[in-house]
C-alpha positions in Angstrom: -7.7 -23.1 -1.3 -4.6 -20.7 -1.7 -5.3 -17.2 -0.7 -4.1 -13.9 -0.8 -4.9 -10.9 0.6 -4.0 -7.2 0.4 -4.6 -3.8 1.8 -4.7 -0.8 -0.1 -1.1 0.9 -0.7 -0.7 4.0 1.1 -0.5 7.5 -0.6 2.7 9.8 -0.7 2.9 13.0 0.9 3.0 16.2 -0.7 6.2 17.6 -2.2 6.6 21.4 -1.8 9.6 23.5 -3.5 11.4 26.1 -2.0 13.1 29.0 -4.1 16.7 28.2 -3.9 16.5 25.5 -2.0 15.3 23.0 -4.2 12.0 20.5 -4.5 11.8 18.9 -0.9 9.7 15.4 -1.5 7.2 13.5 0.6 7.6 10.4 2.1 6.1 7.5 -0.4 3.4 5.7 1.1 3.4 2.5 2.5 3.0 -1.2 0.7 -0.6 -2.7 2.1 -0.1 -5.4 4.2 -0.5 -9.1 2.8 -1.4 -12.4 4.1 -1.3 -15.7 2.5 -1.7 -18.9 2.8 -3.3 -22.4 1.7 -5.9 -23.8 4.1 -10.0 -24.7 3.5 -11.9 -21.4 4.0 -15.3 -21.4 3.6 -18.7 -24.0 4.6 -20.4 -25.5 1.3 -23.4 -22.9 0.5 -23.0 -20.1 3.0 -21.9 -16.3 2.2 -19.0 -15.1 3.5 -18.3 -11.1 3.8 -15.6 -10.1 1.1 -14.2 -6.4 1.4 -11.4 -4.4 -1.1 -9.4 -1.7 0.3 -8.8 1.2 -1.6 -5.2 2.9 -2.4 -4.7 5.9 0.0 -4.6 9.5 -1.3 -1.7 11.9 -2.6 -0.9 14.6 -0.1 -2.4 17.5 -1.6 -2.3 21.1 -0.6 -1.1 25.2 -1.3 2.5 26.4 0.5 1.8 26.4 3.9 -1.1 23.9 4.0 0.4 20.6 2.8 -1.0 17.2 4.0 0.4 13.8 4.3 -0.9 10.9 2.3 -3.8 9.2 3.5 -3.7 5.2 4.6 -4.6 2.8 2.4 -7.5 0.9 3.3 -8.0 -2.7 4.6 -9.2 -5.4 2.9 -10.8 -8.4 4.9 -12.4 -11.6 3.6 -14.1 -13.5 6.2 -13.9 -17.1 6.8 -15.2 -20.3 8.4 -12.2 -19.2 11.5 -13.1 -15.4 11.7 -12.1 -12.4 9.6 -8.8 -12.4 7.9 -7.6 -8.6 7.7 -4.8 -7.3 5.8 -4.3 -3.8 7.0 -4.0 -0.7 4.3 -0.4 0.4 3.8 0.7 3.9 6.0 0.7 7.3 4.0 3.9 9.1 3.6 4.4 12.2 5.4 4.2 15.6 3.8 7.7 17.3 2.3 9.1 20.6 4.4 6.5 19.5 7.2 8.1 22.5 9.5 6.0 24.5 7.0 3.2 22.7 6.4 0.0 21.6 8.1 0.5 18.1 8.1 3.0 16.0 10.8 5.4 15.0 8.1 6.0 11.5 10.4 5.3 8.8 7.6 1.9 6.4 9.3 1.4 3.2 10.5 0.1 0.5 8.9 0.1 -3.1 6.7 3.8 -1.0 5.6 4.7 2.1 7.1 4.8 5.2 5.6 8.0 7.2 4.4 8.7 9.9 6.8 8.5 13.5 4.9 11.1 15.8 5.0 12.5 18.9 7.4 13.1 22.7 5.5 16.5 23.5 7.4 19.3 25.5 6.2 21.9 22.5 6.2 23.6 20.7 3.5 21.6 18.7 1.0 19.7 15.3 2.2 21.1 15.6 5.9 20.0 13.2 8.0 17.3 14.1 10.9 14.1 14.6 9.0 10.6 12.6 10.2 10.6 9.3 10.9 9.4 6.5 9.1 5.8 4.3 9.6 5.7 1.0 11.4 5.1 -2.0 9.6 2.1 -4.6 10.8 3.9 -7.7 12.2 3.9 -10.5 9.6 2.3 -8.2 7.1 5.1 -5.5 6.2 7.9 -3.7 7.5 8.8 -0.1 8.1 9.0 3.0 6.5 11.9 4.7 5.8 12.8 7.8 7.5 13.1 11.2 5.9 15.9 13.9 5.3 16.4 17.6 5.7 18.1 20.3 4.3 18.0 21.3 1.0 16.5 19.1 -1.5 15.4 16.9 0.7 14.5 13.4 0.3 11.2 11.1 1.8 11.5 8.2 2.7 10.6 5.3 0.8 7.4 3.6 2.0 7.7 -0.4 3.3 7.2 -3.1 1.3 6.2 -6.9 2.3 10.0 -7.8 1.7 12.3 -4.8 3.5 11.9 -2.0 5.1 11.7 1.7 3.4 15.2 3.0 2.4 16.2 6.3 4.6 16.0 9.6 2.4 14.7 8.2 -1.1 14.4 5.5 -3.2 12.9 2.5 -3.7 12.0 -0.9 -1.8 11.8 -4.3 -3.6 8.3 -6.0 -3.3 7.6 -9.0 -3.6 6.2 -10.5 -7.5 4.1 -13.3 -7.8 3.7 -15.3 -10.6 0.2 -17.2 -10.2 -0.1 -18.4 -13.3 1.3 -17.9 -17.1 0.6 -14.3 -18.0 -0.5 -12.5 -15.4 2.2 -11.0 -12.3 1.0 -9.2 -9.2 3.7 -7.2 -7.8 3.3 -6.6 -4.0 4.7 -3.1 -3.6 7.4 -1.1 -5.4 7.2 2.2 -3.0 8.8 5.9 -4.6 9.9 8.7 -2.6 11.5 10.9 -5.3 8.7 10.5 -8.3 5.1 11.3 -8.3 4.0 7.5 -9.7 0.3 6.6 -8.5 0.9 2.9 -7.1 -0.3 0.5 -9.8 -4.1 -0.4 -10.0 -4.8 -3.2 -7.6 -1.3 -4.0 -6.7 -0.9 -2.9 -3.4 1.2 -0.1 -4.1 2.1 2.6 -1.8 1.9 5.6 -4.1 5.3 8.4 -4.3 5.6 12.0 -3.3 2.0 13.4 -3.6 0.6 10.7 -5.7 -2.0 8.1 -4.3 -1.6 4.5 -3.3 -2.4 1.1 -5.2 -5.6 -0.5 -4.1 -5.6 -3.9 -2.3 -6.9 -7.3 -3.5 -8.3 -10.8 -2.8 -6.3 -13.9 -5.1 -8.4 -17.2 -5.0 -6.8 -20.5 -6.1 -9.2 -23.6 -6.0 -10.5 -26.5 -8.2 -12.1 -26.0 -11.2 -14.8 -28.6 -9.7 -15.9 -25.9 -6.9 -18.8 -23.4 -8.3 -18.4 -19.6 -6.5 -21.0 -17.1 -6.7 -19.9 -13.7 -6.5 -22.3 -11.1 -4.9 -23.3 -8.0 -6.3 -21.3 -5.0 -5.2 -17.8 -7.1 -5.8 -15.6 -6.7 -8.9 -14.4 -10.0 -9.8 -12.9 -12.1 -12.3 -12.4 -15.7 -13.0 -10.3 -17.8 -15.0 -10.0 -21.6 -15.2 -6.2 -23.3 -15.9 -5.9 -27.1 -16.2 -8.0 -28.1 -12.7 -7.7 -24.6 -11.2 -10.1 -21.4 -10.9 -8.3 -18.1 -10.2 -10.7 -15.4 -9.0 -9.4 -12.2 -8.5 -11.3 -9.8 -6.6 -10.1 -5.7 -7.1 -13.1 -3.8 -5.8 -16.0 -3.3 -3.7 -17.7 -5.2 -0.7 -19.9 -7.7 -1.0 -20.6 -11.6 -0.2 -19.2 -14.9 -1.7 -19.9 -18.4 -1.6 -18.9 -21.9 -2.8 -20.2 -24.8 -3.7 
């Protein structure tokens, strides 16, 4: 059976603009972190515990009280070995943090979280704001750090692929193509827009905008009957002698047979 498994994408941390000083951006959140992998899973008959982690929240907050994005969640899928976790992506820290009421240091996680930004009366996008969120060995990388001064950038959250750029932009995910029309894309993280992550991609979210949530992909033969417990979003679609399930939501139990 080919698998794979993601955590929740981190959400960005608030943006806060200063008068004259221009819009200083949170850190994107982080990618959720990914496993995959092609090996036999699960004991003819028996349930197995199935879990979906969400996408983390957008920083949120008035002048003075800005937060960082929350951390994705983790999605775990149990198996005839153990638990297989893939931990939620890191949120981003929270833009001008030396004014704010969150730490502005972008979180661990699956990906690590952009670091947020530093109000300081230096030139625009110095370097020296907070520092980026550590990846989850084997599951992401880094997050970018953030900048200072005015206008400052976030940093761009981590992605399964690369780390988070320093002071804005974007990191490359990784796409999968698992069949002919539909493509998952691991994580495409933004520090300088407000996109939401994209619904059950993994997504860490950009400056105060929330995180994509995580998955579970299933490839096995068409021959194999799964039941899907209640409490689990699921789909299932059958090409030539394969079943794809895709699970996007919930907790709940599986089995085959």
């Amino acid at each position: 059976m080919e698998y794979l498994i993601c955590g929740g994408g981190g959400g960005g941390g608030q943006r806060r603009s200063h008068s004259g000083w221009g819009m200083h951006n949170g850190g994107a959140g982080g990618g959720g972190g990914l496993i995959q992998g092609n090996a036999v899973l699960f004991a003819s008959g028996t349930d197995y515990a199935v879990s979906i982690g969400a996408g983390g929240s957008a920083g949120s907050g008035s002048a003075g009280s800005g937060t960082d994005g929350g951390d994705g969640g983790d999605t775990t899928l149990a198996y005839i070995g153990g638990t297989y976790t893939a931990v939620g992506g890191g949120g981003g820290g929270v833009g001008s943090a030396s004014y704010e009421s969150g730490s502005g240091t972008g979180k661990n996680g699956g990906s690590g979280g952009g670091g947020g930004t530093h109000f300081q009366n230096l030139p625009y996008n110095s370097d020296g704001g907070r520092a980026g969120g550590t990846g989850t060995s084997g599951q992401g990388n880094d997050g970018g750090d953030g900048g200072r001064g005015s206008g400052a950038q976030g940093g761009a959250g981590g992605s399964f692929l690369f780390a988070g750029n320093n002071k804005g932009g974007r990191t490359t995910g990784q796409k999968f193509y698992l069949h002919s029309g539909l493509e998952i894309t691991r994580t495409l993280n933004i520090s300088n827009s407000d996109e939401n992550g994209l619904t059950n991609s993994a997504q860490g979210g950009g400056t105060s905008s929330s995180g994509g949530g995580g998955f579970i992909y299933l490839i096995y033969g068409s021959t194999i009957t799964a039941t899907i417990g209640a409490g689990l979003t699921a789909t299932t679609e059958t090409y030539g002698d394969k079943t794809h399930m895709f699970i996007s939501a919930g907790s709940g139990n599986i089995s085959f047979s």
